[in-house]
N, CA, C and O atoms as a GROMACS GRO file, in nm:
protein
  396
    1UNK      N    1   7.625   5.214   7.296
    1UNK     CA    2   7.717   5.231   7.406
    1UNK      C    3   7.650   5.320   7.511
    1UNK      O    4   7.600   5.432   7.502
    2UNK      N    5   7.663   5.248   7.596
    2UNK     CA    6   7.568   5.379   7.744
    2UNK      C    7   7.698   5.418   7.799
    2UNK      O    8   7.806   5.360   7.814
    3UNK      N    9   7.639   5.568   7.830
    3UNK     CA   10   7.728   5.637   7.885
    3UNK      C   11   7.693   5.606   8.072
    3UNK      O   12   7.580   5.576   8.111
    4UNK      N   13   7.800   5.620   8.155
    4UNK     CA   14   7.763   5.572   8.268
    4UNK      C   15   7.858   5.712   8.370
    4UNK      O   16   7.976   5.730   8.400
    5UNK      N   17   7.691   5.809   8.401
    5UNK     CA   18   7.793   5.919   8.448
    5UNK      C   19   7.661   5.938   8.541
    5UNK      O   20   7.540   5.922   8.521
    6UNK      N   21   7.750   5.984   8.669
    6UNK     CA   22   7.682   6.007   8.797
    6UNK      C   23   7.562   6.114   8.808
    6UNK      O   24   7.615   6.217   8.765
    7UNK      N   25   7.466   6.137   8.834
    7UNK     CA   26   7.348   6.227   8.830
    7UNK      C   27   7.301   6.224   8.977
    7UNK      O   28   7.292   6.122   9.046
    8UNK      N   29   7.268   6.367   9.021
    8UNK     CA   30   7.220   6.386   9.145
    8UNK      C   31   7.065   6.371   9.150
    8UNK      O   32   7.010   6.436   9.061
    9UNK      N   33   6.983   6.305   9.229
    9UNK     CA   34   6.860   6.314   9.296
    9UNK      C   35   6.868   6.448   9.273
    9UNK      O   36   6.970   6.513   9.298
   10UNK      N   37   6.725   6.512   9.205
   10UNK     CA   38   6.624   6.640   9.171
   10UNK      C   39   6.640   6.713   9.341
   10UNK      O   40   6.664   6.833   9.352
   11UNK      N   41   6.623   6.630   9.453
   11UNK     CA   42   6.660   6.674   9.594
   11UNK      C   43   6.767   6.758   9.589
   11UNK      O   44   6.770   6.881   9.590
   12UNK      N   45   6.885   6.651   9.581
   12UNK     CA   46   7.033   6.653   9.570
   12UNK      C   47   7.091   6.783   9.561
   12UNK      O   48   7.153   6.859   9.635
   13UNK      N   49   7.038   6.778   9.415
   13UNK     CA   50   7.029   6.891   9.352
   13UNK      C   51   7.063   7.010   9.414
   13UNK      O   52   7.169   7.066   9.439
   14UNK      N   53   6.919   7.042   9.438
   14UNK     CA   54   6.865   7.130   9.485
   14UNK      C   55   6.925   7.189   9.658
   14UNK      O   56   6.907   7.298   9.712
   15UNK      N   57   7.008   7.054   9.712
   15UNK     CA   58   7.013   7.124   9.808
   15UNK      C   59   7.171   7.129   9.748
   15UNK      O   60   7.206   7.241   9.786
   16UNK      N   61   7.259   7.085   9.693
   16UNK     CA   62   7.340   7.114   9.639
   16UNK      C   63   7.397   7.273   9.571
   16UNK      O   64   7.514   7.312   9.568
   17UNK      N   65   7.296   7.332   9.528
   17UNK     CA   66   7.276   7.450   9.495
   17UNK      C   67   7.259   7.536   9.618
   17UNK      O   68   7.308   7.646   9.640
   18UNK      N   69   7.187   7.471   9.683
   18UNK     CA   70   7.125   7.592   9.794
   18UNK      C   71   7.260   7.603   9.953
   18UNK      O   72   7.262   7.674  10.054
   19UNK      N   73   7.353   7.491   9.899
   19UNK     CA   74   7.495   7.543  10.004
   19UNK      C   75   7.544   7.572   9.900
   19UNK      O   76   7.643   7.630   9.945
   20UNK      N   77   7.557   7.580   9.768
   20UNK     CA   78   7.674   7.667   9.679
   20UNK      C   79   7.646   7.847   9.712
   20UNK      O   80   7.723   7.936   9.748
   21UNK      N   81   7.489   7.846   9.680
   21UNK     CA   82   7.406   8.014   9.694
   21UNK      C   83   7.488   8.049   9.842
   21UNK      O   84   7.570   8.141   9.852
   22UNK      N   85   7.461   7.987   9.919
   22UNK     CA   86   7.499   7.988  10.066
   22UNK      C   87   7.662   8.041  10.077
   22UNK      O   88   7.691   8.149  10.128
   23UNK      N   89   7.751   7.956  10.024
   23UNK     CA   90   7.875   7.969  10.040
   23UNK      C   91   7.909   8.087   9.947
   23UNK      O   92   8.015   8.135   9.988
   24UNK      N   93   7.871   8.147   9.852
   24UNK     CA   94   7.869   8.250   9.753
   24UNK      C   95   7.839   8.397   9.849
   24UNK      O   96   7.880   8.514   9.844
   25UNK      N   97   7.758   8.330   9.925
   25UNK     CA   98   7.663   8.461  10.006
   25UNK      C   99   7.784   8.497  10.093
   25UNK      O  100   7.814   8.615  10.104
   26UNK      N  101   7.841   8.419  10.143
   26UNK     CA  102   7.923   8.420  10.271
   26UNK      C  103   8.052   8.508  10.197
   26UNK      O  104   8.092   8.619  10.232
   27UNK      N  105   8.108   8.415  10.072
   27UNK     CA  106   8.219   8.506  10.012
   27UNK      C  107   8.205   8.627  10.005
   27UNK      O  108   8.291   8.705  10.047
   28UNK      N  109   8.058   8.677   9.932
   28UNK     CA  110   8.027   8.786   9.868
   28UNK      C  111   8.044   8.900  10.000
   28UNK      O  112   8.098   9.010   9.982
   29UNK      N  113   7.987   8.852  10.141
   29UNK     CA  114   7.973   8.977  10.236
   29UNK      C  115   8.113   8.963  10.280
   29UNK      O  116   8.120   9.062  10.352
   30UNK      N  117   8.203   8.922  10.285
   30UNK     CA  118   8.346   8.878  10.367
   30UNK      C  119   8.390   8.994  10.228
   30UNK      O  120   8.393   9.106  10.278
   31UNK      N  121   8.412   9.000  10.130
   31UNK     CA  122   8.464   9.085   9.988
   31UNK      C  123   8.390   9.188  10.037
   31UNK      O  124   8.457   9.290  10.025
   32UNK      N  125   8.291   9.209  10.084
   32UNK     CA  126   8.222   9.373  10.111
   32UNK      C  127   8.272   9.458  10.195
   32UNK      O  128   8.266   9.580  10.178
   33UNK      N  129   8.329   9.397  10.299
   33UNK     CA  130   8.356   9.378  10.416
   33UNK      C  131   8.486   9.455  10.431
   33UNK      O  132   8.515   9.546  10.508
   34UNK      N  133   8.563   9.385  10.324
   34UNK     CA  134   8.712   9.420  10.321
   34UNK      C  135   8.711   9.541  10.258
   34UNK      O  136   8.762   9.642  10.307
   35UNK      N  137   8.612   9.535  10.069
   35UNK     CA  138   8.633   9.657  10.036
   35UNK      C  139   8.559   9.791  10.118
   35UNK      O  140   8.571   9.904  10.069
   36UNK      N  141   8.488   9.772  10.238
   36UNK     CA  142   8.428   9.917  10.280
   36UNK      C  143   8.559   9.936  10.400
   36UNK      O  144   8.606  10.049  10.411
   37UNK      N  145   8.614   9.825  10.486
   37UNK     CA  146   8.756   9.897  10.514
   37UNK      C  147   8.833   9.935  10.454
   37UNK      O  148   8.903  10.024  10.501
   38UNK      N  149   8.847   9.909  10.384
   38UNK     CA  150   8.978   9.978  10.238
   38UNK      C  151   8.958  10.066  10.193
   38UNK      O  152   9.040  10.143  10.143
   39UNK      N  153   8.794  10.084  10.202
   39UNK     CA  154   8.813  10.275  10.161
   39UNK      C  155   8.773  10.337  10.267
   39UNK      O  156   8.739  10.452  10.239
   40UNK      N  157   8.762  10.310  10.379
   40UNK     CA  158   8.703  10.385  10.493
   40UNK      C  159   8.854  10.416  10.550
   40UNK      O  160   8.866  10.523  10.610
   41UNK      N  161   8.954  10.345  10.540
   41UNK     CA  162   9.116  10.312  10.549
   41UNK      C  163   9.115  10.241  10.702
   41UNK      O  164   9.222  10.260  10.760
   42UNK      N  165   9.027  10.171  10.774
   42UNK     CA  166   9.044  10.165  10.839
   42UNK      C  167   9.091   9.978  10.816
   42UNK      O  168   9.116   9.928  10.706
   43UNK      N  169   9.093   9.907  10.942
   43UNK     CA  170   9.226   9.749  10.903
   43UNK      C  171   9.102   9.681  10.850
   43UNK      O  172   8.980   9.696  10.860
   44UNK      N  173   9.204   9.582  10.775
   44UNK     CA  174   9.076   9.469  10.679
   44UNK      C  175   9.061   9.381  10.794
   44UNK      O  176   9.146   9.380  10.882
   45UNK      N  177   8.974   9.319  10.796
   45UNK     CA  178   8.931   9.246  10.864
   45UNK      C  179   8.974   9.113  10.834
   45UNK      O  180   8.973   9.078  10.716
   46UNK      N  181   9.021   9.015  10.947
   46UNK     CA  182   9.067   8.884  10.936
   46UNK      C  183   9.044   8.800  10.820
   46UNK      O  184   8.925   8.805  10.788
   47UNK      N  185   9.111   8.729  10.748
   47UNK     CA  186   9.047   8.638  10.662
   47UNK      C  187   8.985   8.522  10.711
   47UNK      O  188   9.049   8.452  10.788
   48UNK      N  189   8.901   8.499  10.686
   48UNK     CA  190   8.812   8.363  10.768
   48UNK      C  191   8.756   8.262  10.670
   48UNK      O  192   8.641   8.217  10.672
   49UNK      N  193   8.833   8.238  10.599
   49UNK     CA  194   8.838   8.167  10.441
   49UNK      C  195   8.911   8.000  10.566
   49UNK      O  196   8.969   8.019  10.673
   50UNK      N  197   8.890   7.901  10.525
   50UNK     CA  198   8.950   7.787  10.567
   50UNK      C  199   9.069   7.743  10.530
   50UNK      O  200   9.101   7.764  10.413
   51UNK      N  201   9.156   7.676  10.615
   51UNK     CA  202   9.276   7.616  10.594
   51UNK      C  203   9.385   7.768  10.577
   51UNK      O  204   9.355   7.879  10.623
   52UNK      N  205   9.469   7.748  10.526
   52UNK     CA  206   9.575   7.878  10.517
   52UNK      C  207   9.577   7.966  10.389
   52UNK      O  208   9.554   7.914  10.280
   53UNK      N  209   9.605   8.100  10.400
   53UNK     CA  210   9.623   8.198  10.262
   53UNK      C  211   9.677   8.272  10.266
   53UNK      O  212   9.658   8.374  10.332
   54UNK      N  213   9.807   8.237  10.163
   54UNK     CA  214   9.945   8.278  10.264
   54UNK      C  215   9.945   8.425  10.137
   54UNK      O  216  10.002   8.532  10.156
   55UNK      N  217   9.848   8.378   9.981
   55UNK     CA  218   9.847   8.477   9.919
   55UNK      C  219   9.743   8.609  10.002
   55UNK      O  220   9.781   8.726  10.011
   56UNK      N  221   9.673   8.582  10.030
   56UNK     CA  222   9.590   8.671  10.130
   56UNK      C  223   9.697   8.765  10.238
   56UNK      O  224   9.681   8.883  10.271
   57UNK      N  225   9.794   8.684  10.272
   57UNK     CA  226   9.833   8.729  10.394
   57UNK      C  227   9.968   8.830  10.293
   57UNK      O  228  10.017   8.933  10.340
   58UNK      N  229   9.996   8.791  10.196
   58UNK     CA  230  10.097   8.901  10.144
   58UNK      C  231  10.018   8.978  10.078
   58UNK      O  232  10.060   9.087  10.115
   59UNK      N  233   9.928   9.001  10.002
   59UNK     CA  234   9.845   9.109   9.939
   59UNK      C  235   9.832   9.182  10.097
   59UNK      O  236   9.927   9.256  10.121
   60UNK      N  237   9.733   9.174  10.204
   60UNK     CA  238   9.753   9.216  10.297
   60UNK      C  239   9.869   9.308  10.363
   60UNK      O  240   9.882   9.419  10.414
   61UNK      N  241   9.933   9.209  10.334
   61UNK     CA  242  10.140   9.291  10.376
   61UNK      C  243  10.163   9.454  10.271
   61UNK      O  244  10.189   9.572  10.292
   62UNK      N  245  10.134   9.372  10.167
   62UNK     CA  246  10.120   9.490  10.046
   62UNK      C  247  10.085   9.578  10.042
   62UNK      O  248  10.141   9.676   9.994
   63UNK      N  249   9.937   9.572  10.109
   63UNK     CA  250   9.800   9.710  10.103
   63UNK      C  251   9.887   9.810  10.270
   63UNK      O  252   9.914   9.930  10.269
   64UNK      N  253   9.904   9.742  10.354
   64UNK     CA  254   9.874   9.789  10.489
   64UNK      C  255  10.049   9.843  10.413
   64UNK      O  256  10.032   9.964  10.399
   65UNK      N  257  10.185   9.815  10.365
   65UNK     CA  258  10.296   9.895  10.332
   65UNK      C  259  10.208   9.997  10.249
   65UNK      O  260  10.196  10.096  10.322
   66UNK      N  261  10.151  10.015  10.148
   66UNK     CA  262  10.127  10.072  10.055
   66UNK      C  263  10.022  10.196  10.109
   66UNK      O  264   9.996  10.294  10.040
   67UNK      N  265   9.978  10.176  10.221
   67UNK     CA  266   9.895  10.242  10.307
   67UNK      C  267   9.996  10.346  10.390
   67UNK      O  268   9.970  10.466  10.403
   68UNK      N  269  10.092  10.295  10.434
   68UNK     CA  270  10.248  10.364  10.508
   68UNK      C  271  10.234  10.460  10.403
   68UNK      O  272  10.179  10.570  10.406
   69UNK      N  273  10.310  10.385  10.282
   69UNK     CA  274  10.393  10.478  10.251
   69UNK      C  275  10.315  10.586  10.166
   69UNK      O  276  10.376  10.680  10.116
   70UNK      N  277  10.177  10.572  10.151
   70UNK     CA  278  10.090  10.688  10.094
   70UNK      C  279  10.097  10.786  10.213
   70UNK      O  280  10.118  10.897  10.166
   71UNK      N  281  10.090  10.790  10.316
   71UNK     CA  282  10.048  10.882  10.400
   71UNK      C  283  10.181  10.934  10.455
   71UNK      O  284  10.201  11.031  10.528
   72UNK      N  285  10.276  10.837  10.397
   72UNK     CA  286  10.451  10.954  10.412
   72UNK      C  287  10.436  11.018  10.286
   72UNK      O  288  10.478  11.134  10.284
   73UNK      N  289  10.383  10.971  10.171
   73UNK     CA  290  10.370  11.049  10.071
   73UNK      C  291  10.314  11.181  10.076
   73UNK      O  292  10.363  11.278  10.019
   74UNK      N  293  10.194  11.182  10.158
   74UNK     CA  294  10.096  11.286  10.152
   74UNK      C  295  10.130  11.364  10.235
   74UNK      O  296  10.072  11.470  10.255
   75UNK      N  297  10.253  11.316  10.311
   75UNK     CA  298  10.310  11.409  10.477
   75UNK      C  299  10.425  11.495  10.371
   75UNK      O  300  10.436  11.618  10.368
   76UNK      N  301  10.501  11.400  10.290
   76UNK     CA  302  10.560  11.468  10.223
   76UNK      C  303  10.523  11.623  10.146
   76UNK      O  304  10.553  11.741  10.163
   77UNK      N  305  10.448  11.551  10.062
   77UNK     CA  306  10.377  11.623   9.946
   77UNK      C  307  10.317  11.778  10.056
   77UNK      O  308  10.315  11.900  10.037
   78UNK      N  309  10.276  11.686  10.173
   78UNK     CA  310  10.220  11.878  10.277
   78UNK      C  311  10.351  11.960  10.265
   78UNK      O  312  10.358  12.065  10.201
   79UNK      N  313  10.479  11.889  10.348
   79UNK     CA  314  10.608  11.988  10.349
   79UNK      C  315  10.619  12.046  10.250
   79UNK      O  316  10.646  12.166  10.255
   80UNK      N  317  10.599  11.978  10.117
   80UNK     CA  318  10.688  12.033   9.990
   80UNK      C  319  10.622  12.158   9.921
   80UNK      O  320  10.674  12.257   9.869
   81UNK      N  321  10.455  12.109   9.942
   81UNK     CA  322  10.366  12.253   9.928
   81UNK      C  323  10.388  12.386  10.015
   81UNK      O  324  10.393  12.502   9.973
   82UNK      N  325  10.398  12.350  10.120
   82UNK     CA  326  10.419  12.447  10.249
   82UNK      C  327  10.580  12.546  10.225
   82UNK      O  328  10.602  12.654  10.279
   83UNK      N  329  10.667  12.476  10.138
   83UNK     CA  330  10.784  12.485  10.127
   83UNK      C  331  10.786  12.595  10.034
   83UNK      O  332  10.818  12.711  10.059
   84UNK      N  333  10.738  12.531   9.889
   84UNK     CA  334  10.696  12.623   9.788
   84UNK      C  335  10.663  12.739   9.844
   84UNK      O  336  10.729  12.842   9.838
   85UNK      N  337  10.550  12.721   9.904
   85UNK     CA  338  10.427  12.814   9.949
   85UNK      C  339  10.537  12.985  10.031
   85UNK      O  340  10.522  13.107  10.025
   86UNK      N  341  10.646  12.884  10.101
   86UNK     CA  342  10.736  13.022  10.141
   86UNK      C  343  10.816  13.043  10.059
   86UNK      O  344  10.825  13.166  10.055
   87UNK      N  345  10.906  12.984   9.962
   87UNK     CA  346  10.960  13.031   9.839
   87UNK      C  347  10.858  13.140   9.737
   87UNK      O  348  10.904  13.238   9.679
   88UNK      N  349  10.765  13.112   9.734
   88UNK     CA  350  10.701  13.186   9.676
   88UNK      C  351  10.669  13.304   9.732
   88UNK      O  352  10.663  13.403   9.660
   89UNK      N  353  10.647  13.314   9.851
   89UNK     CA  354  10.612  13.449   9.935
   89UNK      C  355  10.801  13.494   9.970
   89UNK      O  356  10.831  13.613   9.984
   90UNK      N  357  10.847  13.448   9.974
   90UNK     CA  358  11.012  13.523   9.945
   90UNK      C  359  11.018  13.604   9.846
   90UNK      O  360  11.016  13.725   9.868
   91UNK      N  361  11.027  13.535   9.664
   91UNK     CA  362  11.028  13.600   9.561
   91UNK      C  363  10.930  13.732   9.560
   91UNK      O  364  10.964  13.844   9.522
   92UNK      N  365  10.790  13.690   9.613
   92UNK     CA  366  10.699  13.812   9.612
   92UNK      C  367  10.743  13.918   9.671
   92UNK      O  368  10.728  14.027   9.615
   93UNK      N  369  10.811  13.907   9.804
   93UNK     CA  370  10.876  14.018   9.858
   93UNK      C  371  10.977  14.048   9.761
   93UNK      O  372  10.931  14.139   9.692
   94UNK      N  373  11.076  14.021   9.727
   94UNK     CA  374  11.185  14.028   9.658
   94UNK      C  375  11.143  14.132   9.531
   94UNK      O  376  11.149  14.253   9.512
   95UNK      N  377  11.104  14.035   9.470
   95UNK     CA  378  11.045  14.136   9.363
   95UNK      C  379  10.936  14.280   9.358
   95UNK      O  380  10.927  14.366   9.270
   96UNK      N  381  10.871  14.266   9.468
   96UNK     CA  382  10.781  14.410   9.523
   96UNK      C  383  10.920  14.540   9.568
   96UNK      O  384  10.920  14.663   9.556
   97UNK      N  385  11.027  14.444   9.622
   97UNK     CA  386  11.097  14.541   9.660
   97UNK      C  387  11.181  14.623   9.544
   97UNK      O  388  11.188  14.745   9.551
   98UNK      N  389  11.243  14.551   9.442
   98UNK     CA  390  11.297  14.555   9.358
   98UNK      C  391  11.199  14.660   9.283
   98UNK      O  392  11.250  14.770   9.263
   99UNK      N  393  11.086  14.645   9.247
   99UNK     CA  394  11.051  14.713   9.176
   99UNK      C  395  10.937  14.854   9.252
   99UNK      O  396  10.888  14.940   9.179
   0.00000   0.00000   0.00000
């Protein structure tokens, strides 16, 4: 029984591979791209992937909320230290006086 399955020209091949390397290359710097804005915090850069990515576009939605609300976090977290920080210098008086 012969098996009857399609095989690329040794060419083919080869150039077959050499737009996969290609298109790999392209993914790979577009992923670099995004992660050195993401920690630099500055905006990700467009997706330029073909046709639509609507999962792209809500992870996106996700990071840039999640980006908000860290830096109300961290606005927070200043007041609440700063807050302490005079509760604590109250008691210190308080108690210097007391004793």
């Amino acid at each position: 029984m012969e098996h009857s399955q399609s095989h690329l020209a040794p060419n083919q091949t080869g150039s077959s591979l050499s737009i996969a390397v290609d298109r790999l290359d392209r993914a790979l710097e577009a992923l670099e791209a995004r992660v050195r804005a993401l920690q630099s915090g500055e905006p990700l850069p467009e997706f330029t992937g073909s046709g639509t990515n609507d999962e792209y576009e809500r992870v996106l939605a996700e990071l840039e909320e999640a980006r908000t609300s860290n830096a109300e976090l961290a606005a927070a977290a200043s007041a609440a230290h700063a807050a302490l920080g005079a509760a604590a210098a109250n008691i210190r008086q308080l108690v210097s006086g007391v004793m």
